[in-house]
N, CA and C of each residue as an Amber inpcrd file, in Angstrom:
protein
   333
 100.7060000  15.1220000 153.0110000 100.5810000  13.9460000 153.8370000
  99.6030000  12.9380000 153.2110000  98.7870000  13.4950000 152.5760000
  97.6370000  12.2710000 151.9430000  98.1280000  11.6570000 150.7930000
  99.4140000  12.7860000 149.9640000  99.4990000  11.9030000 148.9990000
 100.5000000  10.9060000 149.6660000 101.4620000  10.8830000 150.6220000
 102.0010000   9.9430000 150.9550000 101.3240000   8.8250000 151.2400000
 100.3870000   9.1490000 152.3660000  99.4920000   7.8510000 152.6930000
  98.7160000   6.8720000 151.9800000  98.3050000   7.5050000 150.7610000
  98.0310000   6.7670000 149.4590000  99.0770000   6.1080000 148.8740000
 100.5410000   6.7880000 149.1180000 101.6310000   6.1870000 148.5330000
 102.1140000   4.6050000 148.7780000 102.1920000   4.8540000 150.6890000
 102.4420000   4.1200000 151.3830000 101.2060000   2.9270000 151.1320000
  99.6020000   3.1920000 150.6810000  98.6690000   2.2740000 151.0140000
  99.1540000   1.1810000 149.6540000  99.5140000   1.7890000 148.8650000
  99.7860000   1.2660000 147.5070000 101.1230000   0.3460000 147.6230000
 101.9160000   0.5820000 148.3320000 102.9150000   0.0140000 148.0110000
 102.5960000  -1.1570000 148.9300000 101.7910000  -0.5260000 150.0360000
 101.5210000  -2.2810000 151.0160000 100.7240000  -3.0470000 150.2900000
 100.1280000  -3.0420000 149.3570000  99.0660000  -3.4780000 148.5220000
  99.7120000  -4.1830000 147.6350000 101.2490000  -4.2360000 147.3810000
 102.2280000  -4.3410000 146.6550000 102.2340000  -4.0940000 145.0380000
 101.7970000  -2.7070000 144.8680000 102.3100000  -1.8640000 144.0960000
 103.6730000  -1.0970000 144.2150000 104.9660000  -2.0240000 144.1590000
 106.3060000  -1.2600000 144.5860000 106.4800000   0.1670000 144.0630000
 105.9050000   0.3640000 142.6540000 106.3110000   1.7430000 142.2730000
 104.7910000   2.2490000 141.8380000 104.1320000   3.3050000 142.6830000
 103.1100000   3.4540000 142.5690000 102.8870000   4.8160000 141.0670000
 102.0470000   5.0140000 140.4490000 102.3370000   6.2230000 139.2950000
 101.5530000   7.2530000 140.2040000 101.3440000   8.7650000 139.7410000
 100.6320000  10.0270000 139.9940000  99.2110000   9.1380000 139.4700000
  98.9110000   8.4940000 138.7660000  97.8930000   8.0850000 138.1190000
  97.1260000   7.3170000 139.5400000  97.8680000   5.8160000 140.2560000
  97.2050000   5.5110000 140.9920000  96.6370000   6.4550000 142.2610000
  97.8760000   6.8210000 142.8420000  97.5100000   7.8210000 143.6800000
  96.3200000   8.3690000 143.6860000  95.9760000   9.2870000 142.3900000
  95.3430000  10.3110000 142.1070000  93.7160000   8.9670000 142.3910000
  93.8430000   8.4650000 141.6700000  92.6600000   7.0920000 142.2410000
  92.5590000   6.8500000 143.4680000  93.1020000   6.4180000 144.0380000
  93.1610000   5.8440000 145.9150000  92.7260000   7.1330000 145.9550000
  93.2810000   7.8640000 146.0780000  92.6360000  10.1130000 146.4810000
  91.2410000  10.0430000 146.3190000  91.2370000   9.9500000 144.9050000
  89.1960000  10.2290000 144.5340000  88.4540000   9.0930000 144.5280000
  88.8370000   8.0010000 145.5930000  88.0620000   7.0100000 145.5070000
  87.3900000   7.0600000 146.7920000  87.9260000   8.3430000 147.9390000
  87.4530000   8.5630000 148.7570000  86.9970000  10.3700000 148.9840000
  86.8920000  10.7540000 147.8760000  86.6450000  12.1230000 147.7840000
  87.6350000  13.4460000 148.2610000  88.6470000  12.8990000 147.9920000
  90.0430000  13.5050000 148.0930000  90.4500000  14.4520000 146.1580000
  90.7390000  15.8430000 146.0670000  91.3140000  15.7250000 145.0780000
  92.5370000  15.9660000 145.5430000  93.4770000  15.3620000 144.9210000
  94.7810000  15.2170000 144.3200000  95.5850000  16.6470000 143.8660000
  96.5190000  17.0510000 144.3260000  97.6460000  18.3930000 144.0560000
  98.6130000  17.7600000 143.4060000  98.2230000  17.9340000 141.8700000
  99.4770000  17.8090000 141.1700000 100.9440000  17.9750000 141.3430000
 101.0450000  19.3130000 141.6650000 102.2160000  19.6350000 142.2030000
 103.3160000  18.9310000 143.1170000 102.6130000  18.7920000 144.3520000
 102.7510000  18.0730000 145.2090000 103.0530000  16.4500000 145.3780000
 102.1670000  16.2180000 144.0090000 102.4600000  14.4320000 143.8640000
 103.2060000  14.4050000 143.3230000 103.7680000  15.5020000 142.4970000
 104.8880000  15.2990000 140.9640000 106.4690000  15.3210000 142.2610000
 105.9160000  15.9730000 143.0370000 107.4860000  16.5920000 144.0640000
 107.3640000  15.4020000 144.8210000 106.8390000  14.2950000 145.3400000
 106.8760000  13.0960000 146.3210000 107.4050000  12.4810000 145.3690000
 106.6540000  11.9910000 144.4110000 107.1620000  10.9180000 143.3490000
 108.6060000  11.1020000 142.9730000 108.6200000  12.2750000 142.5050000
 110.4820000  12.4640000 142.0960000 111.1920000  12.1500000 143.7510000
 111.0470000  12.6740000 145.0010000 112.0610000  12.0480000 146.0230000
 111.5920000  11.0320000 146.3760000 110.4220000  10.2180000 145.9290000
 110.6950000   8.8300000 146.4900000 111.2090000   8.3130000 144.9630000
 111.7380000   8.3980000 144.2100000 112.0390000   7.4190000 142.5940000
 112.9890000   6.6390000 142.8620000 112.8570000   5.3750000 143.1510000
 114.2490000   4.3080000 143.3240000 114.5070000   4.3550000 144.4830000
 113.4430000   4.7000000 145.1490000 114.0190000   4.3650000 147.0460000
 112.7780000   3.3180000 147.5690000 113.7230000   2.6180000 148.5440000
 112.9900000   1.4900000 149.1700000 112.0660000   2.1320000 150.2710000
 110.8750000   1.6590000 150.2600000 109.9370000   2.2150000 151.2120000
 110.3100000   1.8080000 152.4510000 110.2530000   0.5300000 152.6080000
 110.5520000  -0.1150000 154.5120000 111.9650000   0.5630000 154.2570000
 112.8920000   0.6860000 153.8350000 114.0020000   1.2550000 154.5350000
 113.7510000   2.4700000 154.8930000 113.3020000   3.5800000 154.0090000
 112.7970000   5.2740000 154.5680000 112.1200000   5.1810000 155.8320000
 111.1680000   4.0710000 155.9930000 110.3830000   4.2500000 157.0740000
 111.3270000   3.3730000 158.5550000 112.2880000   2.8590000 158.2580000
 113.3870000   2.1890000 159.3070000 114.2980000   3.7560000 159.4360000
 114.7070000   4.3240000 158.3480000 115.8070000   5.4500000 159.0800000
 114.9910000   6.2620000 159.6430000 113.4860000   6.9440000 159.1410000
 112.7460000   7.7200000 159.7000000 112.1130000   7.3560000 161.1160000
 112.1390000   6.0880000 161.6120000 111.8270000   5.8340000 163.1640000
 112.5260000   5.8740000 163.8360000 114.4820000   5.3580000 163.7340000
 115.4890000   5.7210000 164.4600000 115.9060000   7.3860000 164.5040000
 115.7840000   7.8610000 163.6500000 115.7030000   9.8570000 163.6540000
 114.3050000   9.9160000 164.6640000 113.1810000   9.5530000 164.6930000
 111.9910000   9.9330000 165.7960000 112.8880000   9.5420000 167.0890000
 113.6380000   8.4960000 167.2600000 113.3730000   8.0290000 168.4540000
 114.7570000   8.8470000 169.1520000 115.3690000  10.4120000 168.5920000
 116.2330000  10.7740000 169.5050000 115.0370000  11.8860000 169.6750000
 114.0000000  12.1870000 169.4980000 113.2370000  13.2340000 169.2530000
 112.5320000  13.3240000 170.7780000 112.8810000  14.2620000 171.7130000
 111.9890000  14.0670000 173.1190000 110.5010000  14.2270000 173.2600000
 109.9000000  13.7740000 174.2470000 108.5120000  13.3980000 174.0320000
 107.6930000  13.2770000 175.3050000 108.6830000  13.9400000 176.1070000
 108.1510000  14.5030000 178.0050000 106.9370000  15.3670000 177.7980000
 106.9530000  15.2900000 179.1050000 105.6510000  16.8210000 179.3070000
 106.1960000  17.5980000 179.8080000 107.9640000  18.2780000 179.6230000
 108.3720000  19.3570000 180.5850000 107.7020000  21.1450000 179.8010000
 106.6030000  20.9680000 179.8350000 106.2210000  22.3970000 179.3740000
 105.0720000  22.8380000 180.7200000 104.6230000  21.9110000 181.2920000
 103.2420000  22.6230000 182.2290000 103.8520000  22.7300000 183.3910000
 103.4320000  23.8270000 184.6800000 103.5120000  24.4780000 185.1940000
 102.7820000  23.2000000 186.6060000 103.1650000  23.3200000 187.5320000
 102.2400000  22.4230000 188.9240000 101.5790000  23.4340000 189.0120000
 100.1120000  22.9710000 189.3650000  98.6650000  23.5150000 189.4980000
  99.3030000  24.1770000 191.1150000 100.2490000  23.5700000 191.8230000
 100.1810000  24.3820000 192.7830000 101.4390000  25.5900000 193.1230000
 102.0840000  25.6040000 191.9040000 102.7420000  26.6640000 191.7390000
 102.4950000  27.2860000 191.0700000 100.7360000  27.4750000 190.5860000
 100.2480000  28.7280000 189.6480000  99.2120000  29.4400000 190.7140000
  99.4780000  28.8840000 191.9380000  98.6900000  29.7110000 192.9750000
  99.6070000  30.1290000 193.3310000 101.0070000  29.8600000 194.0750000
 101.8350000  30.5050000 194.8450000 102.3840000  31.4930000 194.0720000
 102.2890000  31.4410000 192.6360000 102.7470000  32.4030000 192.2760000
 102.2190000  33.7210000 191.5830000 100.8640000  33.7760000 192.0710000
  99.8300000  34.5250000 191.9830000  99.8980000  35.1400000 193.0940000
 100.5900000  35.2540000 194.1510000 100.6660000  35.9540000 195.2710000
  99.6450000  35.3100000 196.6110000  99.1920000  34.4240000 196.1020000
  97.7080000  33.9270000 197.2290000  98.5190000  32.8530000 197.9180000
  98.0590000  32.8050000 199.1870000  98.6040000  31.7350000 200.2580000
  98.0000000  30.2960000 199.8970000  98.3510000  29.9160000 200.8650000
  98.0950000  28.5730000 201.2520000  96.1100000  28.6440000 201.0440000
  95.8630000  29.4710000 201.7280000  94.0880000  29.8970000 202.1030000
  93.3740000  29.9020000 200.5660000  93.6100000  30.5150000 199.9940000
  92.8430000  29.9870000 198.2020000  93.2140000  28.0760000 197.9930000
  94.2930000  27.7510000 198.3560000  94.4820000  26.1370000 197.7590000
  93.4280000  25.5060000 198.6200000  93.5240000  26.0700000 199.8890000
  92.5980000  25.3440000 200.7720000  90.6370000  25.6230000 200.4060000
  91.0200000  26.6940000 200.2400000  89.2720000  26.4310000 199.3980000
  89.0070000  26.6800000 198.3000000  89.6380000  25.8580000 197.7070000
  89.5990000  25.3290000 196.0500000  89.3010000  23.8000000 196.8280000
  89.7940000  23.5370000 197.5690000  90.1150000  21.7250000 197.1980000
  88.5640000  21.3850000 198.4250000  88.3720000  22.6040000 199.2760000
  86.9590000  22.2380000 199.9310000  85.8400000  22.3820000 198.5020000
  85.5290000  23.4340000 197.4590000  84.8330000  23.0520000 196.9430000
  85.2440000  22.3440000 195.9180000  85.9930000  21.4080000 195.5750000
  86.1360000  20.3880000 194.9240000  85.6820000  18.9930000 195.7990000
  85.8080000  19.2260000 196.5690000  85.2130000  17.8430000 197.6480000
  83.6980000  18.1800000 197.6750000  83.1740000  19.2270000 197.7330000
  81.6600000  19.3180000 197.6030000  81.1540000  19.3440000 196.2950000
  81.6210000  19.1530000 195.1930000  81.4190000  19.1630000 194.2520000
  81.0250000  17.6260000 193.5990000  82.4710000  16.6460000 194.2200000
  82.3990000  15.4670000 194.5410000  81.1250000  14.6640000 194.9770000
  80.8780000  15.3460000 196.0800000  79.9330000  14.6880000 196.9460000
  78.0110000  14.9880000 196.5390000  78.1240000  15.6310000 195.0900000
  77.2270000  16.2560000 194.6790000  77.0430000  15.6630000 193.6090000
  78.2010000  14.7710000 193.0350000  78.0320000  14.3240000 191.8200000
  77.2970000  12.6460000 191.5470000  77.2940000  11.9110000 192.4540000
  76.6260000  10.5730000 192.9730000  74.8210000  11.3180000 192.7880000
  74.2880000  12.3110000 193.0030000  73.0640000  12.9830000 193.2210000
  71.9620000  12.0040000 193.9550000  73.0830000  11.2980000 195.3070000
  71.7550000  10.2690000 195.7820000  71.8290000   8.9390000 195.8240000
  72.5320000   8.8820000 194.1850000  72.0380000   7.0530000 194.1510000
  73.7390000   6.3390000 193.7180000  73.9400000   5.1250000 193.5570000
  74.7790000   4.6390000 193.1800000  74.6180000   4.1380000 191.6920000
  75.9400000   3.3780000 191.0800000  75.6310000   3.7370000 189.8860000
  74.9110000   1.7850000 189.6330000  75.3090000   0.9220000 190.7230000
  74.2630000  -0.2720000 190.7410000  73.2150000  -0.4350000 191.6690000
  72.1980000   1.2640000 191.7020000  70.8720000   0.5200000 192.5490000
  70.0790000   0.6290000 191.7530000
């Protein structure tokens, strides 16, 4: 990912075809070293490809990509399903109101 981002900084800089050489500069100009390997394998799949276009097909491919929150559980169906009634929700939410009323300690926050 860093050598891309060096890739990408270079080419906005308008260096269209950036070398392993600059890269490896932008890298250690901020105390980054540089993976040969790795830059030799970017450079060969980006060789002769347009940058704004990769980054136009790569945002229409994100944007079928879902991005909900259907993974968490309602806070109040991790009590009911703990076997506890109604009577635990109800004093959870009393000491959350005293907890509340504890947190002002007195004063307001313009006296």
């Amino acid at each position: 990912m860093k050598h891309l981002a060096a890739y990408l900084l270079l080419t906005l800089g308008g260096n269209e075809s950036p070398s392993a050489k600059d890269i490896k500069s932008v890298l250690e100009s901020v105390g980054i070293e540089a993976d040969s390997d790795r830059l030799n394998k970017l450079l060969s799949e980006l060789k002769g490809k347009d940058v704004n276009q990769l980054i136009s097909e790569g945002s229409s491919k994100l944007a079928s990509v879902p991005s909900g929150g259907a993974g968490g559980a309602p806070a109040a169906g991790g009590a009911a399903a703990s076997g506890g009634g109604a009577e635990p929700a109800a004093e959870e939410k009393k000491e959350e109101e005293k907890e509340e009323s504890d947190d002002d300690m007195g004063f307001g926050l313009f006296d």
